[in-house]
BASELO-652525 format. One record per residue (C-alpha): residue number from 1; residue in one letter; x, y, z. Coordinates in Angstrom, 3 decimals. Layout:
N
> k,r,xx,yy,zz
> NUM,A,X,Y,Z
...
END
This chain:
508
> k,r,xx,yy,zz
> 1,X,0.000,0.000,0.000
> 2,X,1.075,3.104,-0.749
> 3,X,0.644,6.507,0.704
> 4,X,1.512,8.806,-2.151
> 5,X,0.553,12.131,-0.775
> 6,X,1.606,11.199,2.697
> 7,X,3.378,14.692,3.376
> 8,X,0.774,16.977,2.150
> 9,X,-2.698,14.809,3.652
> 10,X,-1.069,15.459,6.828
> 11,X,-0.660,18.976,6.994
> 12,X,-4.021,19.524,5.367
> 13,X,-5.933,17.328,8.291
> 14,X,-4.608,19.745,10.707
> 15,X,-6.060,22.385,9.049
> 16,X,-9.334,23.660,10.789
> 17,X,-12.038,24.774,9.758
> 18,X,-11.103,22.065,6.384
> 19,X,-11.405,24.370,3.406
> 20,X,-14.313,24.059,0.893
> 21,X,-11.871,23.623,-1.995
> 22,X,-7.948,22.282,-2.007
> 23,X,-5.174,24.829,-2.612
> 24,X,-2.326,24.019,-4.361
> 25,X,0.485,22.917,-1.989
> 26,X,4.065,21.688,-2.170
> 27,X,6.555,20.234,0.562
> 28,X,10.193,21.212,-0.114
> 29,X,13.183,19.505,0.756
> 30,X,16.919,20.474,0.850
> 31,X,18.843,19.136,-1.715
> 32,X,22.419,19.255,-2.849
> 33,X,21.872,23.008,-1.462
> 34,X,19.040,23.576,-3.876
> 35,X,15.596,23.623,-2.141
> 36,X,13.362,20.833,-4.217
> 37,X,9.369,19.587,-4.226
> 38,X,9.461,16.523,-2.161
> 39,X,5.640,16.190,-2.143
> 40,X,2.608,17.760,-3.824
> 41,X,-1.307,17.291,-3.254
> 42,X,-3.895,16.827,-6.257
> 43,X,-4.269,20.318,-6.877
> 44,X,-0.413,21.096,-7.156
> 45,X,-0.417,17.827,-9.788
> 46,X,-3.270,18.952,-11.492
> 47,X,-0.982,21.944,-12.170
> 48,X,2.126,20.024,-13.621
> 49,X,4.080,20.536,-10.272
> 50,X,6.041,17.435,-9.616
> 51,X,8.709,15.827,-7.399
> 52,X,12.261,16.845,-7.958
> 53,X,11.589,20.562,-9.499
> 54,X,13.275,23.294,-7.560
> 55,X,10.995,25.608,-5.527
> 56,X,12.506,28.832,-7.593
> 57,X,10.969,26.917,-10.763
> 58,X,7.490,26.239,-8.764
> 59,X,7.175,29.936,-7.845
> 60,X,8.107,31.285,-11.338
> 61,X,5.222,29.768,-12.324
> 62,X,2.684,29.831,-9.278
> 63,X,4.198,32.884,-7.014
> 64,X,1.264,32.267,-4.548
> 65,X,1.942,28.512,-4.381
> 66,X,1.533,26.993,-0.337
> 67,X,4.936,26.159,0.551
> 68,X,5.884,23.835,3.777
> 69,X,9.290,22.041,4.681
> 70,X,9.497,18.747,5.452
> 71,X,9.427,16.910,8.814
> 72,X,10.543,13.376,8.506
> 73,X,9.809,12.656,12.418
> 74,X,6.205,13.771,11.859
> 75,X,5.391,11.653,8.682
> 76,X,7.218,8.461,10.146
> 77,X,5.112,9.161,13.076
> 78,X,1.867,9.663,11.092
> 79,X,2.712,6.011,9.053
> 80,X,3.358,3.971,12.083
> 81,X,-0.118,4.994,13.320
> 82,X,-1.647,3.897,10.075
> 83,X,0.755,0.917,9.954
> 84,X,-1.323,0.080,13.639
> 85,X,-4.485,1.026,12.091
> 86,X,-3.739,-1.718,9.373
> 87,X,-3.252,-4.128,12.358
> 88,X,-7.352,-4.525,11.709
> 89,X,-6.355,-6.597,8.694
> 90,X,-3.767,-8.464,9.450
> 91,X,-0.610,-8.658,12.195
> 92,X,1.600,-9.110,9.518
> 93,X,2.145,-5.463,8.341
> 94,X,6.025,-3.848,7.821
> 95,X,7.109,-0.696,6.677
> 96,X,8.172,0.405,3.228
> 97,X,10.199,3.433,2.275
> 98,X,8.745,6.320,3.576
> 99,X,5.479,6.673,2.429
> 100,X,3.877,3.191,2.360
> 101,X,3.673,-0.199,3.987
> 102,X,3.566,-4.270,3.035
> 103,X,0.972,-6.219,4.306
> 104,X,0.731,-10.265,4.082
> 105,X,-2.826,-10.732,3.938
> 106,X,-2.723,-14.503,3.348
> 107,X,-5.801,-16.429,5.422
> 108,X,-7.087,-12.987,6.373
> 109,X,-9.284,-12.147,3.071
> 110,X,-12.005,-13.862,3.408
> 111,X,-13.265,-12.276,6.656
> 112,X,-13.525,-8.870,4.628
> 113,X,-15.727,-10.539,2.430
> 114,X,-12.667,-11.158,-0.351
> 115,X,-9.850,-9.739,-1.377
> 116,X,-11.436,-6.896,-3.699
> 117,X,-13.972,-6.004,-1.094
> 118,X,-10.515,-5.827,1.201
> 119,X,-8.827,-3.721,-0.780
> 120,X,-11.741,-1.402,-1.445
> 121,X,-12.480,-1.457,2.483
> 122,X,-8.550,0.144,3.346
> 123,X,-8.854,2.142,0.525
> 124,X,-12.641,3.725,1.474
> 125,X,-11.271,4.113,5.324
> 126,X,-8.180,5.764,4.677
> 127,X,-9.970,8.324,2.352
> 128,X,-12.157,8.978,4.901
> 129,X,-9.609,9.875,7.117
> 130,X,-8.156,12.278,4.721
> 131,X,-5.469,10.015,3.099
> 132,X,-4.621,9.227,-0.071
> 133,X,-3.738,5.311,-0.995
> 134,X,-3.152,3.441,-3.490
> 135,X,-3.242,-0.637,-2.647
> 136,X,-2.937,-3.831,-4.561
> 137,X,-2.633,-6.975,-3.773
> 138,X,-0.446,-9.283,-5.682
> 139,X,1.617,-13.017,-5.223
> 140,X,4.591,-11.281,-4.762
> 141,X,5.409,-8.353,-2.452
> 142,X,7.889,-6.995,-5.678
> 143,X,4.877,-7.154,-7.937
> 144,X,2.328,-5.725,-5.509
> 145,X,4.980,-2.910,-5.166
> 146,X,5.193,-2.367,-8.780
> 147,X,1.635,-2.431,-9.521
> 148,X,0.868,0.084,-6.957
> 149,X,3.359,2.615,-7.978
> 150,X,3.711,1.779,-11.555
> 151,X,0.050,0.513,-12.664
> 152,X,-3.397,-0.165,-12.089
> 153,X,-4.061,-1.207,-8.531
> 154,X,-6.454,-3.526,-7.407
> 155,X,-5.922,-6.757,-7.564
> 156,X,-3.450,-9.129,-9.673
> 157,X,-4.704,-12.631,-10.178
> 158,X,-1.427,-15.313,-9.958
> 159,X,-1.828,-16.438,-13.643
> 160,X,-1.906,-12.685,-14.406
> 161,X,1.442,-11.261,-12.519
> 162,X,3.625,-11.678,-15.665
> 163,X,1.460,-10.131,-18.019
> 164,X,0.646,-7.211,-16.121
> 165,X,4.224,-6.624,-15.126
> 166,X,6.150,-6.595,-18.633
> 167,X,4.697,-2.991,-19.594
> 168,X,6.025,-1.428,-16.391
> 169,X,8.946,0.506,-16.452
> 170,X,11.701,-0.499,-14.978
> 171,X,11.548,1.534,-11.855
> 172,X,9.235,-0.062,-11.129
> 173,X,11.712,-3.393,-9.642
> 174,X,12.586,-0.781,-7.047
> 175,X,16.116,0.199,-8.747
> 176,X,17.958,3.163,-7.591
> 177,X,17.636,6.161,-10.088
> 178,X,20.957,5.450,-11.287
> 179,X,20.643,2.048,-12.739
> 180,X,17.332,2.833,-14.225
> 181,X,19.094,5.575,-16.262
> 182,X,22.271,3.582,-17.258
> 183,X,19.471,0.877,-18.482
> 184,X,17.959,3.513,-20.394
> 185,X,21.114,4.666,-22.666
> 186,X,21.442,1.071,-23.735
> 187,X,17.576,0.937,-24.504
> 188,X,16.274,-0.971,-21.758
> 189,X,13.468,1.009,-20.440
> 190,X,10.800,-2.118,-19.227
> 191,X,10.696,-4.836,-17.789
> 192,X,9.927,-6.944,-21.054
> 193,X,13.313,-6.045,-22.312
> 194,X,15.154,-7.491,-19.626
> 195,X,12.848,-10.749,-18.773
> 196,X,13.847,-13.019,-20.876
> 197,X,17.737,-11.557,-21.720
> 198,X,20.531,-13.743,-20.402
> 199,X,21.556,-13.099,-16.880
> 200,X,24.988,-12.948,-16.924
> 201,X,25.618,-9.862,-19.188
> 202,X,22.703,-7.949,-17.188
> 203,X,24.684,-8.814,-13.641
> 204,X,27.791,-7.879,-15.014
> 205,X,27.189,-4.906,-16.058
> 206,X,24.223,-3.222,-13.984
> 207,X,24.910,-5.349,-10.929
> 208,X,23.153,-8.489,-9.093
> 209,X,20.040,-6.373,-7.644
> 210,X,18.513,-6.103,-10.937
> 211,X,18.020,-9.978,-11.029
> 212,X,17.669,-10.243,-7.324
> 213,X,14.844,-7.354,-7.808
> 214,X,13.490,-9.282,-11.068
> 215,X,13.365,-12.704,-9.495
> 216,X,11.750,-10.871,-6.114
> 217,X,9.029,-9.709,-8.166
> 218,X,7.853,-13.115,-9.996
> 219,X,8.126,-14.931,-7.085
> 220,X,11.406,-16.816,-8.206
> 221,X,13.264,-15.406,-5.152
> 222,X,11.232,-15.382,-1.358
> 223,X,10.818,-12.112,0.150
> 224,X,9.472,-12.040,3.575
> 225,X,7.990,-8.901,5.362
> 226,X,9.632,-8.072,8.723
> 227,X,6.652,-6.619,10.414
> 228,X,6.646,-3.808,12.990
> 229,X,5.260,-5.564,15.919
> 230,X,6.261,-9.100,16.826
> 231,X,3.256,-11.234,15.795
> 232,X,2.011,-12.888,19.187
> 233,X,2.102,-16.928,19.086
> 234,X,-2.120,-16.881,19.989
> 235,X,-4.916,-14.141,18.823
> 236,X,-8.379,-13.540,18.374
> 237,X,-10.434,-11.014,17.657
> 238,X,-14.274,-10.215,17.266
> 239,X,-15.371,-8.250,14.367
> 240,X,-18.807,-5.840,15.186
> 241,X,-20.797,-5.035,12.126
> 242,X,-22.135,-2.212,14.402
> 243,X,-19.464,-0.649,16.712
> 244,X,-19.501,-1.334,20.739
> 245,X,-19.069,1.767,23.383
> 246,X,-19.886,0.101,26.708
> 247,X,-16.670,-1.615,28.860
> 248,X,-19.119,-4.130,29.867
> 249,X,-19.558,-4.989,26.133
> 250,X,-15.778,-4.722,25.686
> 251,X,-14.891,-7.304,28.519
> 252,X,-17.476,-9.336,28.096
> 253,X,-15.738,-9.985,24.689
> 254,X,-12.414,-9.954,26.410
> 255,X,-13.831,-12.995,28.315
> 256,X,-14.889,-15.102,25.390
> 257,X,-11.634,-14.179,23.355
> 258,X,-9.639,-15.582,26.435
> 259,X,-11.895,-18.905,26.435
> 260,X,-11.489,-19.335,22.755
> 261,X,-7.493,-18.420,23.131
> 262,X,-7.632,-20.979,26.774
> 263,X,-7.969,-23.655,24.150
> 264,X,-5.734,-23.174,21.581
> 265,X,-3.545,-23.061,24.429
> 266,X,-4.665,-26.455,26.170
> 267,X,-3.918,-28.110,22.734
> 268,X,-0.398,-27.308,22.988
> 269,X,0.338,-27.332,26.608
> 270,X,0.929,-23.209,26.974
> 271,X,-0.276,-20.496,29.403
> 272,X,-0.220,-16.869,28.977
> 273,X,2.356,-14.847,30.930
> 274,X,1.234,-11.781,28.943
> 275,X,-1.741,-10.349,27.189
> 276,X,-2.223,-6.997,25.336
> 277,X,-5.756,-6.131,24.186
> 278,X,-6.210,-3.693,21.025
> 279,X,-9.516,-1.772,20.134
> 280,X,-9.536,-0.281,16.669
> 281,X,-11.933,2.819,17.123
> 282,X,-14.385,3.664,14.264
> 283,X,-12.311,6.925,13.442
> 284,X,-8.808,4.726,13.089
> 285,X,-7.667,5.483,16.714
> 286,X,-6.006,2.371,18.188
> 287,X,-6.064,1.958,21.877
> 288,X,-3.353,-1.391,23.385
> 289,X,-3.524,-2.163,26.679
> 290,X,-1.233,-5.324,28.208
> 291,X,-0.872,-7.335,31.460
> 292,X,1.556,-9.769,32.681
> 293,X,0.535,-12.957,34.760
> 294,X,2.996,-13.734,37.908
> 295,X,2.726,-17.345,36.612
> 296,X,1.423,-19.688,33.096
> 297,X,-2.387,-19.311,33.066
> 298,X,-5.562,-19.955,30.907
> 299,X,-8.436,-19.135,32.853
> 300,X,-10.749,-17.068,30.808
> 301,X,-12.337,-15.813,33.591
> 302,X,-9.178,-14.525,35.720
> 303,X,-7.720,-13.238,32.670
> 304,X,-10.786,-11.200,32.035
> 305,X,-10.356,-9.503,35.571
> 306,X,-7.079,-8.330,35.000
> 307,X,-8.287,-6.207,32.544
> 308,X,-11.417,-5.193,34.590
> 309,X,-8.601,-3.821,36.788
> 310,X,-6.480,-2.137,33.947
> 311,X,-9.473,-0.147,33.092
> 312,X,-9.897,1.131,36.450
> 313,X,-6.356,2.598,37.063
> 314,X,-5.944,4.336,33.133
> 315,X,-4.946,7.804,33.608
> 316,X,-7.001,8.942,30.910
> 317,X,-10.533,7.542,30.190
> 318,X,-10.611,4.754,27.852
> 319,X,-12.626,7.402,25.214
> 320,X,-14.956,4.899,22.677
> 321,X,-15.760,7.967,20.234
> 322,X,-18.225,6.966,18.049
> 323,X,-17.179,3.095,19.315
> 324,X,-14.968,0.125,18.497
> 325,X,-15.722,-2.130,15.594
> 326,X,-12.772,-4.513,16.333
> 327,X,-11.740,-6.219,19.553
> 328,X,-8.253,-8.383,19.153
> 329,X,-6.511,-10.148,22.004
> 330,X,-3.278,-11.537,21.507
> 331,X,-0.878,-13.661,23.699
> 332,X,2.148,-12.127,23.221
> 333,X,4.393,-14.234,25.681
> 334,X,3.455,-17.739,26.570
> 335,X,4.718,-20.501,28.914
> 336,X,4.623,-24.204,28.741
> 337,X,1.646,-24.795,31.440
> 338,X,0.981,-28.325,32.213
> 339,X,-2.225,-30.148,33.220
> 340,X,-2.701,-29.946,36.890
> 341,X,-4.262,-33.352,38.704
> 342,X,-7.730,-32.209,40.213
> 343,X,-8.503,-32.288,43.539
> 344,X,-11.477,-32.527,45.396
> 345,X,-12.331,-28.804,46.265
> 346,X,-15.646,-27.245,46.805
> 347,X,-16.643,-25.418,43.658
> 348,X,-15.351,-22.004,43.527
> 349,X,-12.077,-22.792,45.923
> 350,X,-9.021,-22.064,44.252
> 351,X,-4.981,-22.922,45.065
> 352,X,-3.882,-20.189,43.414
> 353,X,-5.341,-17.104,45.440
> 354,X,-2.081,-15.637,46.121
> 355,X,-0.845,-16.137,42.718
> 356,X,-4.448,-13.821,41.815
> 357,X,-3.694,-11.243,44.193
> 358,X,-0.246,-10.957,42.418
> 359,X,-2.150,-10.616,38.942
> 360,X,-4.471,-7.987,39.959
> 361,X,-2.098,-5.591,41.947
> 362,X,0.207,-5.755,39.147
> 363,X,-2.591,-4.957,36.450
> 364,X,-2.841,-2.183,38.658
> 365,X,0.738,-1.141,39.880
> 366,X,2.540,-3.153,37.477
> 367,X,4.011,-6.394,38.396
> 368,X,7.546,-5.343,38.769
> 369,X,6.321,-2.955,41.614
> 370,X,4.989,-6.433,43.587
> 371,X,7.547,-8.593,45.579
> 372,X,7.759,-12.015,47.226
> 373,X,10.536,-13.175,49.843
> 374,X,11.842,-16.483,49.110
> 375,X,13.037,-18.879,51.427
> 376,X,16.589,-19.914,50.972
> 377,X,19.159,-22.720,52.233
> 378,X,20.841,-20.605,54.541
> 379,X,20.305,-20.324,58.753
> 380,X,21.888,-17.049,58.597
> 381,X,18.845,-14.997,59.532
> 382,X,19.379,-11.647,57.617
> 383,X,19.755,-14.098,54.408
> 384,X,17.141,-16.573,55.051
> 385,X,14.995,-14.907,52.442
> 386,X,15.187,-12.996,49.527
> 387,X,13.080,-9.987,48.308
> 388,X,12.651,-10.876,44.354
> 389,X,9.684,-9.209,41.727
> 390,X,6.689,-11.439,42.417
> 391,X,6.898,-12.517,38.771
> 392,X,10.523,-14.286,38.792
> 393,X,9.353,-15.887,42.325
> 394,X,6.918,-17.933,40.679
> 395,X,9.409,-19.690,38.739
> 396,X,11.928,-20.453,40.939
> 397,X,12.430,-23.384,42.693
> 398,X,11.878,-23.124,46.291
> 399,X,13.752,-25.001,48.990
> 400,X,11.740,-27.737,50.903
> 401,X,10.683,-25.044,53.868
> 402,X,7.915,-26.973,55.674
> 403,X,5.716,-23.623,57.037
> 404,X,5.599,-23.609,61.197
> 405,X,2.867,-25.286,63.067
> 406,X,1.579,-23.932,65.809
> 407,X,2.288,-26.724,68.096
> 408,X,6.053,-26.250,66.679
> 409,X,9.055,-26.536,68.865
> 410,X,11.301,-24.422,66.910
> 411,X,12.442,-20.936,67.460
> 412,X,10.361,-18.323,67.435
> 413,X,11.345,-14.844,64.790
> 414,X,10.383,-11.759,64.795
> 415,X,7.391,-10.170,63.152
> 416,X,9.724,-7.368,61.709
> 417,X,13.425,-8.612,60.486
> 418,X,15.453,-5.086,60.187
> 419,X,17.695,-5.253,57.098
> 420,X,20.850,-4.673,59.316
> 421,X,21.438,-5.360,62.998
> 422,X,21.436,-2.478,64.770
> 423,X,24.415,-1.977,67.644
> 424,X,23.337,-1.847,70.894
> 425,X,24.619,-1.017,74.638
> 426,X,23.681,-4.095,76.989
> 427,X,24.439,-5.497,80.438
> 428,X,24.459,-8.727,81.568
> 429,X,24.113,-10.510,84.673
> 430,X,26.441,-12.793,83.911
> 431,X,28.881,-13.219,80.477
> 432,X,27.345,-15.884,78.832
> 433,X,23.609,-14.546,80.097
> 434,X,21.101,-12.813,78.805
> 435,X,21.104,-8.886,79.451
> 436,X,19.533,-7.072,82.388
> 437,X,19.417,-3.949,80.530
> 438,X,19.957,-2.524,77.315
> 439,X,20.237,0.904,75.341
> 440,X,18.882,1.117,71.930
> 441,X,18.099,4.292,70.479
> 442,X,18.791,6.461,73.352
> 443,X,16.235,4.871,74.852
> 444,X,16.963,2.508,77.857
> 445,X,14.848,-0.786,78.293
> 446,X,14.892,-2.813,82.161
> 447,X,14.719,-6.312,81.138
> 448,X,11.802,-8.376,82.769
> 449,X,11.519,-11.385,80.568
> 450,X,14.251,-13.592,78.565
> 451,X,14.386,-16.877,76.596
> 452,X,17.526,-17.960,75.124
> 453,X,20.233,-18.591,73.904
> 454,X,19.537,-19.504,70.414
> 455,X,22.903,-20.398,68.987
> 456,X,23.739,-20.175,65.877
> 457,X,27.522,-20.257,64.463
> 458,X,28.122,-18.107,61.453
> 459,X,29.700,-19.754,57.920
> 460,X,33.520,-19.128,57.933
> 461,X,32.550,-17.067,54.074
> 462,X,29.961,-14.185,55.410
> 463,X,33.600,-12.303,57.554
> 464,X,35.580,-10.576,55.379
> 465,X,38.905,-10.816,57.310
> 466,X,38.305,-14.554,57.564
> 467,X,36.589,-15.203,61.139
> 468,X,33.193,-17.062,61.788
> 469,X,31.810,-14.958,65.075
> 470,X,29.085,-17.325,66.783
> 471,X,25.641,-15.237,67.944
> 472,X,23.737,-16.184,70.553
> 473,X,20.076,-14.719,70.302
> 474,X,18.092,-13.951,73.433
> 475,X,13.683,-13.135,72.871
> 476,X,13.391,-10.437,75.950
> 477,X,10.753,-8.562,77.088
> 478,X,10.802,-5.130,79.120
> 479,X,8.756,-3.812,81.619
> 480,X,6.293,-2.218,79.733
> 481,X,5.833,-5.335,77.594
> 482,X,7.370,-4.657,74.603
> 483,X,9.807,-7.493,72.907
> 484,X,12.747,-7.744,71.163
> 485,X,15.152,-9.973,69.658
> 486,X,18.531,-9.734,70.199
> 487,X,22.095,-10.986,70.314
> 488,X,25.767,-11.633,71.390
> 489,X,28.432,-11.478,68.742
> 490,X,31.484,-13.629,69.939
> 491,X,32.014,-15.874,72.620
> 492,X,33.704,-14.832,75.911
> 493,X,37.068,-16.295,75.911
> 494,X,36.884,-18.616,72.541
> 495,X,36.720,-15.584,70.030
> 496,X,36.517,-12.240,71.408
> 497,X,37.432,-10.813,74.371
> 498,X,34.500,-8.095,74.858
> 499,X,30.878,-9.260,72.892
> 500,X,29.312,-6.799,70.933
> 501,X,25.236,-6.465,71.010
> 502,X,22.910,-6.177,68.623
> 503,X,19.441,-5.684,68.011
> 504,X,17.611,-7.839,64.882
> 505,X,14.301,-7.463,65.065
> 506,X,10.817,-6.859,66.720
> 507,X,8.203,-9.103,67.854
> 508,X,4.484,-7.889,67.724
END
């Protein structure tokens, strides 16, 4: 498809109130230090201005001639919004040059109703959006190319390709300007003069593209299209014959996209770890929205609510306009997911709320803002766990960490773990006892209660300066019945000489 009056269609849609009748206008371009046309609209044409004439030429002839300079960030912006807008077709779509695009429509057709009814549909839309376009559709992406900029589009029938390429010039193979005019001082101005000529004397002479762009364009040589988005390994998509405002419409057919994509998924033994939505708006707005999943999933149902939750947190309204005629969900990450055995649960009862908590607050946060602490296979208490993004914790393995019961003899920790110990001045009764007293904060405590020790000996590769300090942790209460959990660095006599204190953590 091509855009031919790209430059010019977008200027004039910003104009407001739209005129009642198109002046002539021309976008310039510097070149070689000579200002040039780079793009004229159908009135300018109508008035023999073309590409490549210099400005001074253009206003000899029309002094009152619209003149506007070319911005190459705008128009490439402008193209990869109708490139999206094409998305409605097919997922397949790349760019092309500046000004146009390549789309693979193969399979997609016959949901237009065929492929002239396709090609009329684009080319109806895009009009009414105040473009331009030309579009054919052709085996070959070289032919459809040529065709569109060269000859009638519409569209070229297989058994018709070489026919209705030989009378095209020979620009039309995409060649660079300069081969097409050293082909044309030896006579060789179409394509039918070079078809059937032996090879060898062509590549020698005008180089190997002009066979590699001959053999592109009757299908002797594959060309694929590198399209702009990655295409997603599942999609579906509903198309409305009349368009849809409501979000209850919209995730209603969320929901039975998800079943239909749960499926396809089953078949193969995949779950989604992320999902992006697209709504194609009347007007050719597009509107993507995505989650993530903290683990492989295909539950219509849950899926659905993530997006129920996106929509609630958008920072702008999700605006329908005059409504959406195409809903598409894609999976554009997937997971191997295996069957789970079935248990015998009341209906409704799930194993997996925690994993759907993580879902929802990252459809609303974002799921690199949500964290888990996993256990690890260390008795080092400041590395016992580790704070990871909720998504990576689902996939790792986690040690064998039975959870504690509440008849449980083991040691008791502390509701709050502080990242580092925190020095503290204590006294003890005795040098291997608890303390009777202890400063912490400039704050004394008068210890009522203790429990302890808990001993545990440090691993020789935590110190630095090669020493393994044992700690001895003490759970002590104050008077006014607050607890804490504490301990002695070092023992008396064995490794230090004076213990140090520290404070780890509080209990509730």
């Amino acid at each position: 498809m091509w855009l031919e009056r790209l430059s010019t269609d977008r200027i004039e849609r910003q104009l407001s109130p739209a005129p009642a009748e198109q002046s002539p206008r021309i976008v310039v371009r510097e070149i070689k230090s000579a200002l040039r046309i780079a793009a004229v609209n159908e009135a300018a044409s109508k008035r023999g201005l073309n590409t490549g004439l210099a400005l001074a030429d253009a206003r000899a002839m029309y002094p009152d001639i619209k003149v506007e300079h070319t911005d190459d960030h705008a128009d490439l912006r402008l193209l990869e919004a109708i490139v999206d807008w094409t998305n409605r077709y097919t997922p397949l779509v790349g760019l092309d040059a500046r000004d146009g695009m390549m789309l693979d429509v193969t399979g997609c057709a016959h949901l237009f109703g065929g492929e002239d009814a396709m090609v009329r549909d684009i080319v109806r839309r895009l009009r009414a959006q105040g473009f331009i376009a030309r579009a054919t559709i052709a085996s070959t992406p070289g032919a459809a190319w040529a065709v569109t900029h060269y000859g009638k589009p519409g569209v070229v029938e297989d058994a018709a390709t070489r026919a209705t390429l030989l009378p095209l010039p020979l620009a039309a193979l995409r060649l660079d300007g300069d081969t097409v005019d050293a082909l044309a001082r030896v006579g060789l101005k179409r394509i039918a003069d070079i078809v059937d000529r032996p090879r060898s004397p062509l590549a020698a002479r005008f180089g190997a593209i002009l066979l590699q762009r001959l053999d592109q364009a009757f299908g002797r040589l594959n060309e694929p299209i590198t399209p702009r988005l990655p295409v997603p390994p599942y999609m579906a998509e509903r198309i409305f014959p009349e368009p849809i405002v409501l979000e209850s419409d919209i995730l209603l057919t969320i929901e039975q996209l998800a079943a239909e994509l749960a499926h396809r998924m089953e078949e193969r033994g995949d779950g989604a770890r992320a999902l992006q939505v697209t709504l194609f708006r009347v007007d050719g707005a597009v509107k993507r929205l995505s989650v993530a999943t903290s683990r492989p999933m295909r539950d219509a149902r849950v899926l659905c609510r993530l997006f129920k939750e996106k929509f609630s947190v958008l920072t702008d309204e999700l605006d329908p306009g005059f409504g959406f005629d195409v809903v598409r969900l894609a999976v554009t990450n997937a997971d191997s997911l295996a069957a789970d055995q079935q248990h015998f649960i009341a209906p409704g009862e799930s194993s997996d709320d925690v994993a759907d908590l993580i879902d929802r607050l990252g459809a609303r946060f974002g799921l690199r803002r949500i964290i888990r602490y996993v256990p690890q296979e260390t008795h080092i208490p400041e590395y016992a766990v580790a704070a990871v993004p909720a998504r990576e914790a689902q996939d790792m393995k986690w040690p064998a960490v039975e959870p504690p019961q509440q008849d449980s003899i083991g040691p008791t920790r502390p509701l709050r773990l502080f990242e580092r110990p925190e020095a503290i001045e204590a006294v003890a009764e005795v040098p291997d006892g608890p303390p009777a007293r202890f400063s912490w904060r400039r704050m004394q405590h008068q210890v009522a209660r203790a429990d302890g020790p808990e001993r545990i000996a440090m691993e020789w590769w935590r110190d630095a300066e090669g020493r393994a300090l044992t700690r001895d942790y003490f759970r002590v209460e104050d008077q006014t019945g607050r607890r804490f959990w504490l301990y002695r660095e070092g023992l008396y006599g064995r490794e230090v000489e004076r213990a140090r204190w520290y404070l780890h953590g509080l209990f509730a």
